[in-house]
BAVO-764278 format. One line per 8 residues: their letters; for each residue y, x, z of C-alpha. Coordinates in steps of 0.05 Angstrom, whole numbers, plus 5000, padded with zeros to 4 digits. Layout:
N
a> Y X Z; ...
***
This chain:
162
xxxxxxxx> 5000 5000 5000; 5048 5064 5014; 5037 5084 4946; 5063 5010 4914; 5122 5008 4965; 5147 5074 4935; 5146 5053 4867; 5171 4988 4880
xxxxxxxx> 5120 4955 4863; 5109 4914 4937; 5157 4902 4975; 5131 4902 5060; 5151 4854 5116; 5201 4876 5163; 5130 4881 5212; 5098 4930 5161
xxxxxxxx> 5163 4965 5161; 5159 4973 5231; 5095 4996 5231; 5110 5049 5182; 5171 5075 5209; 5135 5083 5283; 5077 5116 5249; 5121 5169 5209
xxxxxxxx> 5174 5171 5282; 5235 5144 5254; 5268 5085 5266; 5262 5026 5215; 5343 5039 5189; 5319 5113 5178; 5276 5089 5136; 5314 5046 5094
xxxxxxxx> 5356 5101 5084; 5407 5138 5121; 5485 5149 5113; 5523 5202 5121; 5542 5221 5187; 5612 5220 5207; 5637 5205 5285; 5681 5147 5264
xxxxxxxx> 5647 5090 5224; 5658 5016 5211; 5616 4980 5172; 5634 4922 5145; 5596 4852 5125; 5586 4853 5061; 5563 4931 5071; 5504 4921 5127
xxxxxxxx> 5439 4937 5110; 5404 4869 5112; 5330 4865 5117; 5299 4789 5099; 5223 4780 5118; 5200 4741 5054; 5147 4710 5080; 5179 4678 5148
xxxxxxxx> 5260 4682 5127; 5263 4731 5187; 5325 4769 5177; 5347 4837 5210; 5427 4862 5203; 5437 4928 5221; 5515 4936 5250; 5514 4999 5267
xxxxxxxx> 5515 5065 5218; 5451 5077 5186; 5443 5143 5202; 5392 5177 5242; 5398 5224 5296; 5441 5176 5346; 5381 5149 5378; 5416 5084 5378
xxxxxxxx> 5408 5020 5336; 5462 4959 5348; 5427 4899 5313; 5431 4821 5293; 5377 4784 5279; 5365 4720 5261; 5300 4668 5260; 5301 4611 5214
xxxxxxxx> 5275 4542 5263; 5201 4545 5267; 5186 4614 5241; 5182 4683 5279; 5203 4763 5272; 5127 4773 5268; 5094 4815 5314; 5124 4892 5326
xxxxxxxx> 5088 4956 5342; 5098 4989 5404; 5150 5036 5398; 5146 5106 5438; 5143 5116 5505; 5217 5122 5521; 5243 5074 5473; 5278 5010 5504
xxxxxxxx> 5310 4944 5484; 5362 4901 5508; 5383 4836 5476; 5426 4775 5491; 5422 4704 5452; 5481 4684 5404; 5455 4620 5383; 5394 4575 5386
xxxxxxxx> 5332 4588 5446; 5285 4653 5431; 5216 4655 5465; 5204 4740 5476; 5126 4751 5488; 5121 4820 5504; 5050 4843 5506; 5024 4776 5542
xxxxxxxx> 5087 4754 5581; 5132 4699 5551; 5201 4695 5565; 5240 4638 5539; 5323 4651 5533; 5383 4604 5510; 5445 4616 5488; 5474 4672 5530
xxxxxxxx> 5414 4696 5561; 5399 4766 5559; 5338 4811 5566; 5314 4881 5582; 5244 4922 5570; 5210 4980 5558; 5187 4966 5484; 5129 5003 5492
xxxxxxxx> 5078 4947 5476; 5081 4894 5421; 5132 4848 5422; 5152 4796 5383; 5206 4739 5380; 5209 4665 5358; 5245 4612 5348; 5233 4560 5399
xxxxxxxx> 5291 4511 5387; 5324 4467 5332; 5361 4505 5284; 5377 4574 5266; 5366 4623 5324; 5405 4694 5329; 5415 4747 5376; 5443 4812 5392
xxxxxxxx> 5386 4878 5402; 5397 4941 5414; 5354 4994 5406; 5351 5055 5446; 5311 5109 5425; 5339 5169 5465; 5296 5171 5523; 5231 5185 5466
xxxxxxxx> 5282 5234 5440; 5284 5272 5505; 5206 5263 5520; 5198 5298 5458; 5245 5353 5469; 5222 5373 5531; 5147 5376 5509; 5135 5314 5543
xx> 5081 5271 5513; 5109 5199 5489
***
């Protein structure tokens, strides 16, 4: 499947993304492609990288710079009603995520615990274990994640095992 993503002939979930990008230890926006790094950056709307899940409308904005190297991924995603993000790897030991609801009610199972959130409602974990978010409302659901990769970063810098 590698093979047809890089010629463009398959195009993979956001969950097969995932997977690849944990696999090759980079995060999913390094894979999509990076930008150049420069200390001040705003991106604008029509300029995020946009990821849409074709299969469940799942769709993942990146807001911050798409560089890698920062260890730190500001994100918005939204879940069409009734569908899901699908099911994410486990990221490295060290990697967490914090997220707060815009809009709608998001049920979090993370590994075998269900949390459900509304509007406001935020949420912290280690995202070492698979995780995966629904929509468990009427309408469009969305939320603020961020990403932060920097504690795997150190792990691995001191020798530490992830």
């Amino acid at each position: 499947m590698i093979s047809k993503v890089e010629r463009g002939e398959k195009v993979p979930t956001l969950v097969v993304a995932a997977r690849l990008a944990e696999g090759l230890g980079v995060s999913l926006s390094e894979l999509a492609g990076e930008r150049e790094h420069r200390e001040v950056v705003v991106v604008r709307r029509e300029e995020r990288m946009v990821m849409r899940d074709p299969r469940t409308g799942f769709e993942r904005q990146l807001l911050s710079p798409g560089f890698g190297g920062r260890g730190v991924e500001f994100i918005r995603n939204v879940v069409p009603e009734g569908s899901t993000s699908g099911e994410f790897p486990p990221h490295r030991s060290g990697v967490e995520e914090y997220l707060v609801v815009e809009r709608g009610r998001l049920r979090a199972v993370l590994g075998g615990a269900e949390y459900l959130l509304e509007e406001g409602d935020a949420l912290y974990f280690a995202a070492d274990l698979p995780h995966r978010f629904d929509n468990a409302g009427e309408g469009e659901c969305s939320y603020y994640l961020v990403i932060d990769s920097r504690g795997a970063q150190a792990a691995g810098a001191s020798g530490r095992s992830p």
